[in-house]
N, C-alpha and C positions, 0 to 999 in steps of 0.2 A: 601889310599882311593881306587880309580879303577886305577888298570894297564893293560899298553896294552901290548902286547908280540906278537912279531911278529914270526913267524915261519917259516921257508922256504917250500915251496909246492913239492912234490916227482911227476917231472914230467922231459920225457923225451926230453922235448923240449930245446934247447938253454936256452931258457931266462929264470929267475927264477922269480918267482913270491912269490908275502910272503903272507901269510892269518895271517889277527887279530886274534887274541884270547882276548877277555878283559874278566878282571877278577874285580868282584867287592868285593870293603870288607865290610859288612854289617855290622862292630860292631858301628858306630856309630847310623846306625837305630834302632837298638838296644835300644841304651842310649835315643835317640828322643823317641820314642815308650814309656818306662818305664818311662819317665818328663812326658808323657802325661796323660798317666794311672793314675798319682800321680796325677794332677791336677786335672782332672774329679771327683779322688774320693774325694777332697781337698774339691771342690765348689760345690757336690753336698750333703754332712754331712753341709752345712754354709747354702744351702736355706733350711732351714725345714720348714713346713707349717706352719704357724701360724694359733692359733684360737681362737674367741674372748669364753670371760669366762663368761656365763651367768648365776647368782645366781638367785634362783627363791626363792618366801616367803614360810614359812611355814603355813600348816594350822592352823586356829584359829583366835584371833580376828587381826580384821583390823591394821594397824599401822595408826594413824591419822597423816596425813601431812595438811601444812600452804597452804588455798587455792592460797593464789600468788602464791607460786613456783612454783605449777603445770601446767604440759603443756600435754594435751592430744591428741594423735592422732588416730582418729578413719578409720581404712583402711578398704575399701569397697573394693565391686569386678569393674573390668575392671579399673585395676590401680588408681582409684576414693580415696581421702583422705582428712579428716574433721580434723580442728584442733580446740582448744577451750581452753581457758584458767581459769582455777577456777572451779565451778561448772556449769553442764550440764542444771539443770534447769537456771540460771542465764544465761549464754550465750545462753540460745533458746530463752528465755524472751528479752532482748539488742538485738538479731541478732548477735552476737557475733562469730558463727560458720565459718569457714572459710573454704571453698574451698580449695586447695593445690595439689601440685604433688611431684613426686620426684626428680624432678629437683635439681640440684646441687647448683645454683644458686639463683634459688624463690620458692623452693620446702619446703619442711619439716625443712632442715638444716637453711634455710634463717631466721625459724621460730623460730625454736632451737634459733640462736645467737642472735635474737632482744630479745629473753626470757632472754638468759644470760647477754645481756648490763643492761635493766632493771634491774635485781636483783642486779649486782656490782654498781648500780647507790644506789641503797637503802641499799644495806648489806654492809658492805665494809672489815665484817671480812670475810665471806663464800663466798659471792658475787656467781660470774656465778658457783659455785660449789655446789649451794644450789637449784638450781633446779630437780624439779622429775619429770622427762620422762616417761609419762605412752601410751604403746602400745596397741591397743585394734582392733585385728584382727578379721573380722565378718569370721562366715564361708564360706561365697563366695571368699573373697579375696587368692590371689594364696600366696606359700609360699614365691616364690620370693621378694613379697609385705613384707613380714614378717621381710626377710632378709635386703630388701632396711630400713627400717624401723629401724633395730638393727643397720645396718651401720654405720647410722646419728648418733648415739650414740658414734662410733670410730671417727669419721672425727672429731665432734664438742668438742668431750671428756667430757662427759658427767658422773659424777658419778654416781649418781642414779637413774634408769631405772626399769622396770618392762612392763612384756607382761603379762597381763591381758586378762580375755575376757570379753566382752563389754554387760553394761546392758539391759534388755530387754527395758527399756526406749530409751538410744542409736539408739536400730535396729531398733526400731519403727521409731525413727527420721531419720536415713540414708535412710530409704525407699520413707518415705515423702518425701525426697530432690533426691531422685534416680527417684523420679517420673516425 
């Protein structure tokens, strides 16, 4: 490892004097260095990004879904988000529209999983797998809105999903209520 070596000093006085020399041996910093190297590259090929996989419909006609399943969320601008269940004229008719945020706790998600207890309470083969998450982003709302929106789909595990854009009925109605 390090050794010290002493030396005697060239001097013409009586008394001798000895000067250090240390001598260090670097090879195990060496072996530390090249463990470290190794590990760095080890744990940084093991975090690779993940990214959620969004399929989108083809054009053409509609796919008809069961109005229970569906759970709609209409995202406004200044973080503002409408939720409704079934169809749009039926929930303005009832007041059925529901205010919401993104809150983790009473937000979108909270809304999601009372959606999926209902359905396992009625389906019990598909049950909460048989809900369709439909996203309906107006053009004021920011993208982040968009992404908060797709989250809730990861968190809650949501099979089927779709980003849509919202009818001119819809916008009519979030304005009324932005009013």
């Amino acid at each position: 490892m390090a050794q010290i070596e002493l030396q005697a000093a060239d001097s013409k006085k009586t008394r001798r004097t000895f000067h250090s020399s240390i001598r260090i041996d670097m090879t195990p910093m060496v072996d530390l260095g090249f463990l470290l190297i190794t590990f760095f590259i080890f744990t940084t090929t093991m975090s690779e990004s993940k990214a959620m996989k969004l399929f989108m419909p083809h054009d053409g006609d509609p796919t008809p879904a069961p109005e229970s399943k569906v759970l709609t969320v209409l995202l406004g601008n200044n973080n503002k988000v409408y939720a409704y269940e079934g169809k749009l004229e039926e929930a303005i008719e009832e007041n059925r529209i529901v205010p919401t945020t993104y809150d983790e706790g009473d937000g979108i998600g909270n809304l999601i999983r009372q959606k999926q207890k209902q359905l396992q309470a009625i389906d019990k083969k598909d049950g909460r797998n048989s809900l369709i998450y439909l996203i309906k982003p107006t053009k004021q709302c920011s993208y982040k809105n968009v992404v908060d929106g797709l989250d809730e789909t990861m968190i809650n595990d949501v099979k089927k999903y779709m980003v849509v854009d919202p009818s001119g009925e819809e916008e009519q109605h979030l304005q009324k209520l932005n009013q």
